[in-house]
Structures are given as structure tokens and as C-alpha cells.
C-alpha positions, 0 to 999 in steps of 0.5 A: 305687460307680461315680459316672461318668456312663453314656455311654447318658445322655450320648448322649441328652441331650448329643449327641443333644438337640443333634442334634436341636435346634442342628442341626435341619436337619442332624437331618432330612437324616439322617432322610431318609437312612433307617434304615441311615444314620442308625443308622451316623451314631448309632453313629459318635457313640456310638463316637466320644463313647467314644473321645474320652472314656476312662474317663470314663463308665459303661454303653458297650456297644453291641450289634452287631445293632440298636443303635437303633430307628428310624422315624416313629411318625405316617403320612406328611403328618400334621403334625406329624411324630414320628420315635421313636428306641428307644435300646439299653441303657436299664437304670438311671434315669433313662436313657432307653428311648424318645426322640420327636423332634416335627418341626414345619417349623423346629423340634422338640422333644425328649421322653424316655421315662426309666426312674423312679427309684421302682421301683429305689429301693423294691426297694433298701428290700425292697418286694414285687413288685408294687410294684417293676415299672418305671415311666417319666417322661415328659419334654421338655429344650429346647435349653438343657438345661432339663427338663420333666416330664410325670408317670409311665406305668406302660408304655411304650406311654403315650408317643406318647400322652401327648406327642399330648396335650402338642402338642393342649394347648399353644397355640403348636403 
């Protein structure tokens, strides 16, 4: 068994966490670009992380078409702003299937979509079917790389909503 780190995990939650939280305002000029160049910016991280690091991680491959999704999940003026980032290759706990970027004036927080480790473990162990589908943890890391977990959705479409339920319960939005 390979013990390296998948380059997907790295990505997420090295380079672009810091992206997105040590250089706020470079993060949102790159938005601002729009999708073609903020994707080139992304794989030229991706490629570069790689070819800096040989040998050192797991999980490389990048596909050609579409390597990210990209755009904002919210309608324009609506504050706070979330711009949401489909990842390519999430295919092993706990990389990431979705990352939701909350962009507040000065600031942003950082939430993944993680695949759990549940279902890969009970299909390890032989469970029927049913209760070996993917499930996802939703969680938030800060700049410190502290992290947050926000329970399980059974799909991914339970993301966006539950981070909107995260922001109108915490009192310092």
C-alpha cells in the first residue's frame, strides 16, 4: 500500500486554502479574471506543486477538458458572495468533491465537501449495497489549518445549503 499523500489533498487544502485565506485579495482578482484564467492560474498550481514535488504524492492526474469547475453559487449582489470550485478527481476520502469559498468584504471562509470514510470502510468489511453509497463531511479549515466538521449529507447537493445554515447561525456574519 502506497502511503504518499494524493496531490488532489495537497492542492485543496495547502495551496488552495492558502489561496483563498493568506492572500484574500490576490484570490478575488483571480475570480474576477473569470473562469478561463482563473482555471489556467489553478492547473498552473496543480502542474507546478507536481513538478516541484516528484515522486512525492499520489493521485496526479489532471484531465485536459475541464480540469475545475467554477462560478458563484449565489446571484450577483447578494452578500455574502459564495463561489464554489468542483475540483477534478476526488475519488478517495477525505479528498474533496466540492470546495465553497464564502467571500465576505475582507475576509473568506473555506468549506469542503469531503468524501467520508464510512462507506469505503464498510465496503472493506463486505456490507450489502445499501449501505456502502458515498456520503460526504462537510467541513471548514481556517488559516491555521484548524478543522471544522459540520456532520454528514448524504449527496452533494446538501452542501451550499447547509454552509447557508452555518453563516445565518453564526452571529459574527
Amino acid at each position: 500500500m502506497d502511503n504518499k499523500p494524493s496531490l488532489h489533498y495537497y492542492f485543496i487544502y495547502k495551496s488552495l486554502r492558502s489561496l483563498v485565506l493568506a492572500d484574500y485579495d490576490l484570490f478575488k482578482k483571480m475570480v474576477n479574471y473569470g473562469p478561463e484564467i482563473f482555471t489556467d492560474r489553478l492547473v498552473k498550481v496543480w502542474k507546478d506543486i507536481e513538478k516541484d514535488n516528484p515522486n512525492t504524492f499520489t493521485h496526479t492526474e489532471l484531465p485536459e477538458k475541464k480540469p475545475f469547475g467554477l462560478g458563484f453559487v449565489t446571484e450577483q449582489g447578494e452578500n455574502p458572495q459564495i463561489f464554489y470550485i468542483e475540483p477534478p478527481l476526488a475519488t478517495i476520502a477525505p479528498e474533496a468533491v466540492g470546495v465553497a469559498i464564502v467571500m465576505f468584504e475582507n475576509y473568506a471562509r473555506f468549506f469542503t465537501l469531503e468524501f467520508s470514510i464510512s462507506h469505503i470502510e464498510m465496503q472493506k468489511k463486505g456490507a450489502p449495497p445499501e449501505y456502502c453509497q458515498p456520503s460526504f463531511v462537510v467541513g471548514e479549515t481556517n488559516l491555521e489549518g484548524k478543522h471544522f466538521n459540520y456532520g454528514n449529507v448524504k449527496n452533494s447537493s446538501e452542501f451550499i445549503p447547509l454552509i447557508r445554515k452555518i453563516l445565518n447561525d453564526d452571529p459574527n456574519n
